[in-house]
DOLUM-587788 format. One record per residue (C-alpha): residue number from 1; z, x, y; chain. Coordinates in steps of 0.5 Angstrom, whole numbers, plus 500, padded with zeros to 3 digits. Layout:
<recs>
<rec><n>NUM</n><pz>Z</pz><px>X</px><py>Y</py><chain>A</chain></rec>
...
</recs>
This chain:
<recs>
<rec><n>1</n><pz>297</pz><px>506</px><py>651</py><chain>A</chain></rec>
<rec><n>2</n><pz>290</pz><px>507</px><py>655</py><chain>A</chain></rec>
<rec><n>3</n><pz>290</pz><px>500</px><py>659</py><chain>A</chain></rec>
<rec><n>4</n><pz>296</pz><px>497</px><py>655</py><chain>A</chain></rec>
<rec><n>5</n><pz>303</pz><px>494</px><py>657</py><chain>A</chain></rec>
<rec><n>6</n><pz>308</pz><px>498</px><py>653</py><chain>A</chain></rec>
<rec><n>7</n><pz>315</pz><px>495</px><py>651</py><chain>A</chain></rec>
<rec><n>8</n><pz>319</pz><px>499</px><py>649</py><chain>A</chain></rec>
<rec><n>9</n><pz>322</pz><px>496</px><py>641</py><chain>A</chain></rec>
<rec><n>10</n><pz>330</pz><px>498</px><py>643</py><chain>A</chain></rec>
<rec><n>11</n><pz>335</pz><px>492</px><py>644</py><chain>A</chain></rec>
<rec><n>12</n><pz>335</pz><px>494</px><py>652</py><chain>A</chain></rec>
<rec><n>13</n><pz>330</pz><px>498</px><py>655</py><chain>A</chain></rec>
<rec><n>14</n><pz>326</pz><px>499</px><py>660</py><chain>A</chain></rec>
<rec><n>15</n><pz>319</pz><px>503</px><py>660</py><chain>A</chain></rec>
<rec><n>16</n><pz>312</pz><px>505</px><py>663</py><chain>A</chain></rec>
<rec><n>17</n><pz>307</pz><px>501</px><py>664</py><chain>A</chain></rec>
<rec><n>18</n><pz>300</pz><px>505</px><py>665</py><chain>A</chain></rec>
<rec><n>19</n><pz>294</pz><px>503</px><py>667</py><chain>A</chain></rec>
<rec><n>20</n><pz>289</pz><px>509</px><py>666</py><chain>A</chain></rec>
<rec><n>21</n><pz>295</pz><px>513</px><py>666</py><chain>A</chain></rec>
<rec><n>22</n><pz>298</pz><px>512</px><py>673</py><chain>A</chain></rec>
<rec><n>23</n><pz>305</pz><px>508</px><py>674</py><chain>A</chain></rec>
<rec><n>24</n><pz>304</pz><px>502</px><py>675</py><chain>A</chain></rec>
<rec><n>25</n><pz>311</pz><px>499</px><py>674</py><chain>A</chain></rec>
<rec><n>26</n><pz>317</pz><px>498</px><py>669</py><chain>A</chain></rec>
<rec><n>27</n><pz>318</pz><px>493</px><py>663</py><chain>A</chain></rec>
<rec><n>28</n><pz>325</pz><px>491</px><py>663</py><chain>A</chain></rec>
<rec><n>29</n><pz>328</pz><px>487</px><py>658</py><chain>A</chain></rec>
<rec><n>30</n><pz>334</pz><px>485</px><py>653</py><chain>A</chain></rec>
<rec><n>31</n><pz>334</pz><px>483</px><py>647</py><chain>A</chain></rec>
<rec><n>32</n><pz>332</pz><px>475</px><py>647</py><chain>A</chain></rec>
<rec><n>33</n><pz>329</pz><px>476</px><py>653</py><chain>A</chain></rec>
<rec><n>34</n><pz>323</pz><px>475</px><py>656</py><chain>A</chain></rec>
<rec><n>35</n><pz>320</pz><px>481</px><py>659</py><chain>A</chain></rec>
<rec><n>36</n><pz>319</pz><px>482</px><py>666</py><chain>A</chain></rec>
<rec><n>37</n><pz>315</pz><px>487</px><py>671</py><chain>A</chain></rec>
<rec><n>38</n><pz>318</pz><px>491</px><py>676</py><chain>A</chain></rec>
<rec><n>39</n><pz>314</pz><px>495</px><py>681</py><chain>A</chain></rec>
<rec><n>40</n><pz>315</pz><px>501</px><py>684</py><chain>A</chain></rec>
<rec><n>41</n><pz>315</pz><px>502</px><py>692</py><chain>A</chain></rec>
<rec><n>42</n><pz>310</pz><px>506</px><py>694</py><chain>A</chain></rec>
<rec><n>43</n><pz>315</pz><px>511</px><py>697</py><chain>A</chain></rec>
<rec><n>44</n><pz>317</pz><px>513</px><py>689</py><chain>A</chain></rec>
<rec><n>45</n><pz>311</pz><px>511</px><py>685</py><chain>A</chain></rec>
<rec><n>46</n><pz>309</pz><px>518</px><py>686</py><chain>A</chain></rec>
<rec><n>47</n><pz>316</pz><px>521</px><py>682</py><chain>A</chain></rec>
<rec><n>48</n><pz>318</pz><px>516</px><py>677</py><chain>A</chain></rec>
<rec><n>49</n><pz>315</pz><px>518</px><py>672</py><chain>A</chain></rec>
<rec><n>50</n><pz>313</pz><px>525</px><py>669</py><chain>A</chain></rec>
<rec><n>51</n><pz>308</pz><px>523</px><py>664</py><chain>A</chain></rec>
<rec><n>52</n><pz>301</pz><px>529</px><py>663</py><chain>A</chain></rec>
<rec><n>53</n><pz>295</pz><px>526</px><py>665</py><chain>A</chain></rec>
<rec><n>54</n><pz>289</pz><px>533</px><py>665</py><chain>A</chain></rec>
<rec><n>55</n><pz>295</pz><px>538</px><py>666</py><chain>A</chain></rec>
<rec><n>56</n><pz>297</pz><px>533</px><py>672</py><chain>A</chain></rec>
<rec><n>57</n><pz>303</pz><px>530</px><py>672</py><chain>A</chain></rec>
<rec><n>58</n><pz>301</pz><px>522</px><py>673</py><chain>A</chain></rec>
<rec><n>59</n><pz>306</pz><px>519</px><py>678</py><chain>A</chain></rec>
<rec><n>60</n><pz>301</pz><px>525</px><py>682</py><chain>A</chain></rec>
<rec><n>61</n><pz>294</pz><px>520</px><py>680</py><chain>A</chain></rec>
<rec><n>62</n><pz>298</pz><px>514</px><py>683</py><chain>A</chain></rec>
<rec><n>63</n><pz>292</pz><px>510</px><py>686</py><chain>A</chain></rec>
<rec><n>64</n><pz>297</pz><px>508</px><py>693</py><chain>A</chain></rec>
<rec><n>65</n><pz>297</pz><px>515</px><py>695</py><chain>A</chain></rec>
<rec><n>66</n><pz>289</pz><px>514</px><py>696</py><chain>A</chain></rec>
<rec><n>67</n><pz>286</pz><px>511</px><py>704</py><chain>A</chain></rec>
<rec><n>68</n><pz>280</pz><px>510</px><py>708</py><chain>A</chain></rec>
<rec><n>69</n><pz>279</pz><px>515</px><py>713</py><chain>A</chain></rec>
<rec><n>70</n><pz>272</pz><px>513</px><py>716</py><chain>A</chain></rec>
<rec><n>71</n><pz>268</pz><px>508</px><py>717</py><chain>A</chain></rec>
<rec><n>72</n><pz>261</pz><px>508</px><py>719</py><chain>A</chain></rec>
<rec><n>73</n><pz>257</pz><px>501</px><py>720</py><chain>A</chain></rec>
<rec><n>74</n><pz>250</pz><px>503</px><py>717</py><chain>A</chain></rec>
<rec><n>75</n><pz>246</pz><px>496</px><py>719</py><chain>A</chain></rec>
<rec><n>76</n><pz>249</pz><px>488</px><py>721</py><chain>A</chain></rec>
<rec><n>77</n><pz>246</pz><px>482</px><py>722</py><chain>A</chain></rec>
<rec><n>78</n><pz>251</pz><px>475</px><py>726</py><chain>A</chain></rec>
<rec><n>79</n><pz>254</pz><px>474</px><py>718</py><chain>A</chain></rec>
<rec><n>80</n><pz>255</pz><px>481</px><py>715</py><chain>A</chain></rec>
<rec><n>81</n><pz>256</pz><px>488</px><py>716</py><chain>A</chain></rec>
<rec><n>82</n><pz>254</pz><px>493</px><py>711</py><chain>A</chain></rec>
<rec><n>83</n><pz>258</pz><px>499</px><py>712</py><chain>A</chain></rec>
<rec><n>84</n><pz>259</pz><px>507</px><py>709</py><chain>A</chain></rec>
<rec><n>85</n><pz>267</pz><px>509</px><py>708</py><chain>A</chain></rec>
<rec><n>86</n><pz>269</pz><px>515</px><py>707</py><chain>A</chain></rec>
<rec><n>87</n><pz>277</pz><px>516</px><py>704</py><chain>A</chain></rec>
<rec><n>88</n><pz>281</pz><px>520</px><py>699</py><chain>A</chain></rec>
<rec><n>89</n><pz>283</pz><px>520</px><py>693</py><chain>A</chain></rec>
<rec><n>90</n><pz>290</pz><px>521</px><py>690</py><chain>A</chain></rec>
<rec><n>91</n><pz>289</pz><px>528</px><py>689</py><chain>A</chain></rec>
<rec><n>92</n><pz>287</pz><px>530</px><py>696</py><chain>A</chain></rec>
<rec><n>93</n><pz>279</pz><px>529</px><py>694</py><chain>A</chain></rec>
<rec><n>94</n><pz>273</pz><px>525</px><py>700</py><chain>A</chain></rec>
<rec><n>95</n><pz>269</pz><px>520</px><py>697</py><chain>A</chain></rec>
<rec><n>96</n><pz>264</pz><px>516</px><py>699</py><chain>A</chain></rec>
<rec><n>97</n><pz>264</pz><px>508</px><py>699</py><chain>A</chain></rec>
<rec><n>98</n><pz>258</pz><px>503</px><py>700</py><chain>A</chain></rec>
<rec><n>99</n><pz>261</pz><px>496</px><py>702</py><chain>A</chain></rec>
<rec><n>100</n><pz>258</pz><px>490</px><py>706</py><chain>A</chain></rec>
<rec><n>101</n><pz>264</pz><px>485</px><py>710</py><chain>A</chain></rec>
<rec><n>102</n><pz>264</pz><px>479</px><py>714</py><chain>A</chain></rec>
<rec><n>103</n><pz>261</pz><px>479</px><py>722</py><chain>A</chain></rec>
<rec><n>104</n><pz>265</pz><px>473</px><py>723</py><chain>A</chain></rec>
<rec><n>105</n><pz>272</pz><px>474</px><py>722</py><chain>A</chain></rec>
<rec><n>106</n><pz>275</pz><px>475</px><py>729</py><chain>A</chain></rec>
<rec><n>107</n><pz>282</pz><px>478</px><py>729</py><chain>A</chain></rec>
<rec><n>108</n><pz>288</pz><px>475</px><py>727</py><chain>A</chain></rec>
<rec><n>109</n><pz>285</pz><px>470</px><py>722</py><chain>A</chain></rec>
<rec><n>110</n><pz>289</pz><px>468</px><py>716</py><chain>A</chain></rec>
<rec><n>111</n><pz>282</pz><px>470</px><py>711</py><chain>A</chain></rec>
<rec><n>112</n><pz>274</pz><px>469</px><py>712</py><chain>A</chain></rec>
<rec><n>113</n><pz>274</pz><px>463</px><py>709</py><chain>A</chain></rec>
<rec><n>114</n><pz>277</pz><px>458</px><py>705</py><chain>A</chain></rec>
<rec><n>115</n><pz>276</pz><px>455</px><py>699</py><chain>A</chain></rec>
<rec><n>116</n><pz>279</pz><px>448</px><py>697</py><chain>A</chain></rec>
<rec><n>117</n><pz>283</pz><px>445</px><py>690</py><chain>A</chain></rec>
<rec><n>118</n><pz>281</pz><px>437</px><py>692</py><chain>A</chain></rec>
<rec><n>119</n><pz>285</pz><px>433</px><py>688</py><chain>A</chain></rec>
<rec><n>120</n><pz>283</pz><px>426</px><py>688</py><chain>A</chain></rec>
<rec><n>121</n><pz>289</pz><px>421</px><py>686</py><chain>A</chain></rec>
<rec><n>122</n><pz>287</pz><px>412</px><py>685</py><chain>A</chain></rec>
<rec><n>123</n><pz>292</pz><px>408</px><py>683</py><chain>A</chain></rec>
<rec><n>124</n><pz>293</pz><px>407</px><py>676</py><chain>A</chain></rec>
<rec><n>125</n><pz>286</pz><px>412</px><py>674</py><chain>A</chain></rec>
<rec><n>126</n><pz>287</pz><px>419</px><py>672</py><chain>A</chain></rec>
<rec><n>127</n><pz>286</pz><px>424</px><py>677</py><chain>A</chain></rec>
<rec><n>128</n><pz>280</pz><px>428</px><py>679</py><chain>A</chain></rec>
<rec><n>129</n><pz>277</pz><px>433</px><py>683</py><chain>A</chain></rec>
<rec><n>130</n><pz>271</pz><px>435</px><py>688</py><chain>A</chain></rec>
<rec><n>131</n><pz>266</pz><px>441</px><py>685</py><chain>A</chain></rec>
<rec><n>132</n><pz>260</pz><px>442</px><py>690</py><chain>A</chain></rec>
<rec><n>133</n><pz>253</pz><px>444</px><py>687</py><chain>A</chain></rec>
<rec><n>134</n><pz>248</pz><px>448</px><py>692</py><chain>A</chain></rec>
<rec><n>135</n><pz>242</pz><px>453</px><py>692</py><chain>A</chain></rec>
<rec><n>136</n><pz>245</pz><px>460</px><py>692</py><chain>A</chain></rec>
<rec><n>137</n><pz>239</pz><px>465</px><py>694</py><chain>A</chain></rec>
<rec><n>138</n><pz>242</pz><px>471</px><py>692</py><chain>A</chain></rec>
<rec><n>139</n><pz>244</pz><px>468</px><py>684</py><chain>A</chain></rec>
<rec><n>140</n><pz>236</pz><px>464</px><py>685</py><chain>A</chain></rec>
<rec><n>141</n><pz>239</pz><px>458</px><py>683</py><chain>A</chain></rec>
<rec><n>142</n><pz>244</pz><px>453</px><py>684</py><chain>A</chain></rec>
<rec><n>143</n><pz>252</pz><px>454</px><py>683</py><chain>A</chain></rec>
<rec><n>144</n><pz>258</pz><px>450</px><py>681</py><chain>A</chain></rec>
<rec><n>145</n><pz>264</pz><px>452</px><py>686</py><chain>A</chain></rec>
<rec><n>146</n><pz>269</pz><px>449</px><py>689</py><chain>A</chain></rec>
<rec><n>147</n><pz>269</pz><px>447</px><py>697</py><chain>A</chain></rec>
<rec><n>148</n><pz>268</pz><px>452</px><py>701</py><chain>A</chain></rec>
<rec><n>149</n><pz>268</pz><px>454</px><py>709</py><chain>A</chain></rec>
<rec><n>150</n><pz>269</pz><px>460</px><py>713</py><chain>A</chain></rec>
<rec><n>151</n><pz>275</pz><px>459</px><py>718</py><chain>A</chain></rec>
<rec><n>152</n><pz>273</pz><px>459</px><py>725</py><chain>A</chain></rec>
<rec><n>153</n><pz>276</pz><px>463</px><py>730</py><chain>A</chain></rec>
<rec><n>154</n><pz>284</pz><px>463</px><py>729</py><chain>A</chain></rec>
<rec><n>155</n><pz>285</pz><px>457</px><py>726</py><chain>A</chain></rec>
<rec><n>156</n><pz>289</pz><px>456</px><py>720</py><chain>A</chain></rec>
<rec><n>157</n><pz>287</pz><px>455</px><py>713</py><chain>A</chain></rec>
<rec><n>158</n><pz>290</pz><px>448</px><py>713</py><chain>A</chain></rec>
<rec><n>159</n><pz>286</pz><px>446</px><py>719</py><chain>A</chain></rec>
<rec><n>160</n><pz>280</pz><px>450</px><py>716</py><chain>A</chain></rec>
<rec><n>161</n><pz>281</pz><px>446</px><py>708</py><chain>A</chain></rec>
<rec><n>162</n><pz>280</pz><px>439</px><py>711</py><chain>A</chain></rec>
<rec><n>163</n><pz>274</pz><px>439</px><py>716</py><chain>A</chain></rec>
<rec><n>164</n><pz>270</pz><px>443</px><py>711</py><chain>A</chain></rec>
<rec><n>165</n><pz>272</pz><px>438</px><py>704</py><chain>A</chain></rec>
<rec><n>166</n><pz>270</pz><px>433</px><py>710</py><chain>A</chain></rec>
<rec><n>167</n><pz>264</pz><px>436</px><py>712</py><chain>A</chain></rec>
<rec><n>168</n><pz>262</pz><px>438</px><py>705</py><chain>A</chain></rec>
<rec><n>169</n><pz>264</pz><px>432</px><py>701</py><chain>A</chain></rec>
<rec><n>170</n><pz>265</pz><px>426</px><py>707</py><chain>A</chain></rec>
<rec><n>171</n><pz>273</pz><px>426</px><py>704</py><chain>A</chain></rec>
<rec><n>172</n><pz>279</pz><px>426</px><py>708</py><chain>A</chain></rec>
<rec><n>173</n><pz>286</pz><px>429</px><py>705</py><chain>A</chain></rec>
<rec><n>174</n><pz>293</pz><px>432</px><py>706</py><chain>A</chain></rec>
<rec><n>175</n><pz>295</pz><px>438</px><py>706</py><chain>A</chain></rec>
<rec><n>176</n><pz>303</pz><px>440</px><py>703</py><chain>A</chain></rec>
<rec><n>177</n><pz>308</pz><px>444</px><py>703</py><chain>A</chain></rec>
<rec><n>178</n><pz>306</pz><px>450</px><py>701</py><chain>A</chain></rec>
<rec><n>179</n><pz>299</pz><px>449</px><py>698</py><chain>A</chain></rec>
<rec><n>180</n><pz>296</pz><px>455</px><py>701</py><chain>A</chain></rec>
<rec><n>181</n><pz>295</pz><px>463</px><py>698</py><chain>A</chain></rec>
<rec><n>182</n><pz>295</pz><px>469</px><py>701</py><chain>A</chain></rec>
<rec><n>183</n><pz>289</pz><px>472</px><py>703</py><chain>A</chain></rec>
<rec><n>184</n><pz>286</pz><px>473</px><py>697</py><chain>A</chain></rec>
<rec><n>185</n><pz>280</pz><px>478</px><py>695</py><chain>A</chain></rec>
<rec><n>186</n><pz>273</pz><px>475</px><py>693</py><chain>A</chain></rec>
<rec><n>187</n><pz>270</pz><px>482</px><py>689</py><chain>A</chain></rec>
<rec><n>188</n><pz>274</pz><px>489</px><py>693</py><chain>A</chain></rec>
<rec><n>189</n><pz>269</pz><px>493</px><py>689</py><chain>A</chain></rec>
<rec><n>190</n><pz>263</pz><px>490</px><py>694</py><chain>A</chain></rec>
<rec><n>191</n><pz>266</pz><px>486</px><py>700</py><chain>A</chain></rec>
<rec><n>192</n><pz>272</pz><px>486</px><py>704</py><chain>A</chain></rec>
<rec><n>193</n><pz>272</pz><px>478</px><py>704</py><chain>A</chain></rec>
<rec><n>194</n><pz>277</pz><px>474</px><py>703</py><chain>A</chain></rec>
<rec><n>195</n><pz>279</pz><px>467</px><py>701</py><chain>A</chain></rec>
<rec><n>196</n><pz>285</pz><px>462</px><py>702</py><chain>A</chain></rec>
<rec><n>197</n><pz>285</pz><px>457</px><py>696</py><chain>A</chain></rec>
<rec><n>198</n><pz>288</pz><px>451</px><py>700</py><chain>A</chain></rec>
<rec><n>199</n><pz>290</pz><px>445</px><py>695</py><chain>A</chain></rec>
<rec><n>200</n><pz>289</pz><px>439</px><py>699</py><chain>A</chain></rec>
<rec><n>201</n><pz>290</pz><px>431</px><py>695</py><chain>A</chain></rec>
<rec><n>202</n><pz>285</pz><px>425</px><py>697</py><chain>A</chain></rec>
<rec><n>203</n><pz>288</pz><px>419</px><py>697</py><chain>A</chain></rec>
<rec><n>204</n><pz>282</pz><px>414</px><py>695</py><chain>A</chain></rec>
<rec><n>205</n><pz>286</pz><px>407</px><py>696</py><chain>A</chain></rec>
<rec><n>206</n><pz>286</pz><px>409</px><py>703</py><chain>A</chain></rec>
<rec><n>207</n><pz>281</pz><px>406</px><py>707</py><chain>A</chain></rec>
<rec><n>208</n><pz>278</pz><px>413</px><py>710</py><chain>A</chain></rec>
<rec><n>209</n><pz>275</pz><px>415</px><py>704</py><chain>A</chain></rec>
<rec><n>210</n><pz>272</pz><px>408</px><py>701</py><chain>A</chain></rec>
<rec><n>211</n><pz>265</pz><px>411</px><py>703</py><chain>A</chain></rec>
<rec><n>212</n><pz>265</pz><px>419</px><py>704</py><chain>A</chain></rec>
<rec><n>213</n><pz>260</pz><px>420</px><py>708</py><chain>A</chain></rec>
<rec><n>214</n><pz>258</pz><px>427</px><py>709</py><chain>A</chain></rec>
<rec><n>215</n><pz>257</pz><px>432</px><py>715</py><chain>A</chain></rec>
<rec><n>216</n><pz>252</pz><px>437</px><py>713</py><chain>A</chain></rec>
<rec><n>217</n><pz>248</pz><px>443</px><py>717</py><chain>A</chain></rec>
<rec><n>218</n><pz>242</pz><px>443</px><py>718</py><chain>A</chain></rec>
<rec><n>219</n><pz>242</pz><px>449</px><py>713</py><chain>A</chain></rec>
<rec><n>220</n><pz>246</pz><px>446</px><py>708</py><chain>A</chain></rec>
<rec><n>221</n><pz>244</pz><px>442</px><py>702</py><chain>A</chain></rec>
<rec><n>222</n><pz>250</pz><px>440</px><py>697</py><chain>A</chain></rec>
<rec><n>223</n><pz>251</pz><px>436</px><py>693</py><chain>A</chain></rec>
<rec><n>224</n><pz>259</pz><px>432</px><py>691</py><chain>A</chain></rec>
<rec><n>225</n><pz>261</pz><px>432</px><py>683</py><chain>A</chain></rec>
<rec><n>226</n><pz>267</pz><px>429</px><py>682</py><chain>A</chain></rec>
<rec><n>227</n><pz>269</pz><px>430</px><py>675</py><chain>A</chain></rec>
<rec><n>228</n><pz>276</pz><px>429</px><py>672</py><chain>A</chain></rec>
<rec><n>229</n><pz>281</pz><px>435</px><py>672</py><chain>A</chain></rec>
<rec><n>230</n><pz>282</pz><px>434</px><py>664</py><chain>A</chain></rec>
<rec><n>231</n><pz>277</pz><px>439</px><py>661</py><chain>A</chain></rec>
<rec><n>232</n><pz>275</pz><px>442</px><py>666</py><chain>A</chain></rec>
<rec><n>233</n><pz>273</pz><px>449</px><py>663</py><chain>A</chain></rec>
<rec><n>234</n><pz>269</pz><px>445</px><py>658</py><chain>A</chain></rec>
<rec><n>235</n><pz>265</pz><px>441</px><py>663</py><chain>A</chain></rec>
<rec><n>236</n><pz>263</pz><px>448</px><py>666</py><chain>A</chain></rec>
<rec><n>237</n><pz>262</pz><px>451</px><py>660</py><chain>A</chain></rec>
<rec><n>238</n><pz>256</pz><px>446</px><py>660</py><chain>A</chain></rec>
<rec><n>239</n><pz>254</pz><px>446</px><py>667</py><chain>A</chain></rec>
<rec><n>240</n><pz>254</pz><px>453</px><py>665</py><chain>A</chain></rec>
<rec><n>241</n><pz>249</pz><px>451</px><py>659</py><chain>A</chain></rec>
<rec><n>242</n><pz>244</pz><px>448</px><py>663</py><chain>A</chain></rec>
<rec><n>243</n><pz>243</pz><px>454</px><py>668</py><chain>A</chain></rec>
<rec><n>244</n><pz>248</pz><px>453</px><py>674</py><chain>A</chain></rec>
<rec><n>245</n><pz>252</pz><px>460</px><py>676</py><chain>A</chain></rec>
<rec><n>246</n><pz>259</pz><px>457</px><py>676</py><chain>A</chain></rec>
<rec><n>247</n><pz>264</pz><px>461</px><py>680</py><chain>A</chain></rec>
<rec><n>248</n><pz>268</pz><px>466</px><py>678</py><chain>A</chain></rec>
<rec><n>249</n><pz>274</pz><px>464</px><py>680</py><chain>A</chain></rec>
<rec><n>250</n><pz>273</pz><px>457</px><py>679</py><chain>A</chain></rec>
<rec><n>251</n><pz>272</pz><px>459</px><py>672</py><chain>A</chain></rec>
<rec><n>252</n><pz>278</pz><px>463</px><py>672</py><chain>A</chain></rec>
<rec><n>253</n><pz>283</pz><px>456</px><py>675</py><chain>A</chain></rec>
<rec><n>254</n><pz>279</pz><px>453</px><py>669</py><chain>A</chain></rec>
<rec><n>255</n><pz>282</pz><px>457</px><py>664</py><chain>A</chain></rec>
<rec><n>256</n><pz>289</pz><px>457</px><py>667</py><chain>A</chain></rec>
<rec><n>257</n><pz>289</pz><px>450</px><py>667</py><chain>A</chain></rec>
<rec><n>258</n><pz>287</pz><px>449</px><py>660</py><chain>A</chain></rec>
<rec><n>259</n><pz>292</pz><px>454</px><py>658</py><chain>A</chain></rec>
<rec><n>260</n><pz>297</pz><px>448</px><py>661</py><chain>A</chain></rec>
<rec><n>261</n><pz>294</pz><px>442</px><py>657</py><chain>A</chain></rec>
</recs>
């Protein structure tokens, strides 16, 4: 069961889950029911189940025993931080990880930036969304991503969605009830940035976003696709064929939604 969910076939049982041979948690499920995931608290993972793994009993390798003991900045710049830790395996053993973070997070901010799902409503049209294409030196061509900023100082994530989808696209929109995410993380094996997708609705009856105009930096240079929200993935399959690096998580939004087509 390396890497797989296991249900157990009896009428009513609940059974481990492993995930490279640590207790991740419980399926339970009743006959004619769907299963559903209970996770251990980290003050039990370590005695929940007593199954062998190299002569080692497995809730002994459960990864919430692990922490970060040191970290030293080698090099920074006004933007990042490159950065050597130090920490502890579950088994007790030091280790060493090199990892870069945002220098612009101040203290109490919700997550380094924001990214936005824009959706665009019109009377009596299909609904659409805002993607944005610009030049990503590190990928050394252009990308396909989804409207994103960096929050500045405290200010919440909903307040930091609308002046960048202004900014970047020239559109103004509205935030509801519960469109924010948690502190999302972008790629934990390199950074420690993190994102909130906020999903913001843009009315285009409204006189405000007759004639979007954006309002760029001078370092910034992006470019506004507006595409319809049906059929996304494919549209970015072929972006993806003419050259462009689309966003992981874009990408993986798409996948998501077409599963709900």
């Amino acid at each position: 069961m390396h890497r797989a969910l296991a249900v157990c076939s009896a009428s009513r049982a609940s059974c481990p889950v492993y995930a490279s041979g640590s207790v991740r948690g419980f399926v339970s499920r009743t006959s004619g029911s769907s299963p559903s995931v209970q996770l251990p608290s980290r003050s039990t993972a370590s005695s929940t189940c007593a199954h062998p793994r190299r002569g080692t009993m497995a809730g002994d390798l459960d990864s919430s025993r692990s922490r970060v003991i040191g970290e030293e900045v080698g090099y920074g710049t006004k933007w990042l931080a490159f950065k050597h830790l130090t920490y502890v395996d579950p088994t007790g053993r030091e280790r060493k990880w090199d990892m870069v973070g945002r220098a612009t997070r101040a203290e109490g901010a919700a997550a380094d930036a924001v990214c936005i799902f824009a959706t665009l409503r019109k009377e009596g049209e299909e609904d659409t969304m805002l993607l944005v294409r610009q030049f990503r030196p590190p990928m050394r061509g252009e990308t396909i991503e989804l409207p994103a900023g960096l929050i500045d100082g405290t200010e919440p994530p909903e307040r930091a969605a609308l002046r960048e989808l202004k900014e970047e696209t020239g559109y103004v929109g509205t935030v509801g009830e519960g469109a924010v995410t948690p502190a999302l993380p972008l790629s934990p094996g390199l950074t420690s940035e993190t994102v909130c997708m906020v999903r913001v609705d843009v009315n285009l009856d409204a006189p405000e976003n007759a004639n979007p105009t954006q309002a760029l930096e001078g370092s910034e240079f992006i470019t506004v696709l507006r595409v319809p929200k049906k059929g996304l993935r494919k549209q970015l399959d072929t972006l993806a064929g003419h050259g462009y690096s689309v966003f992981a998580g874009l990408y993986t939004m798409a996948l998501g939604m077409e599963m709900n087509e």
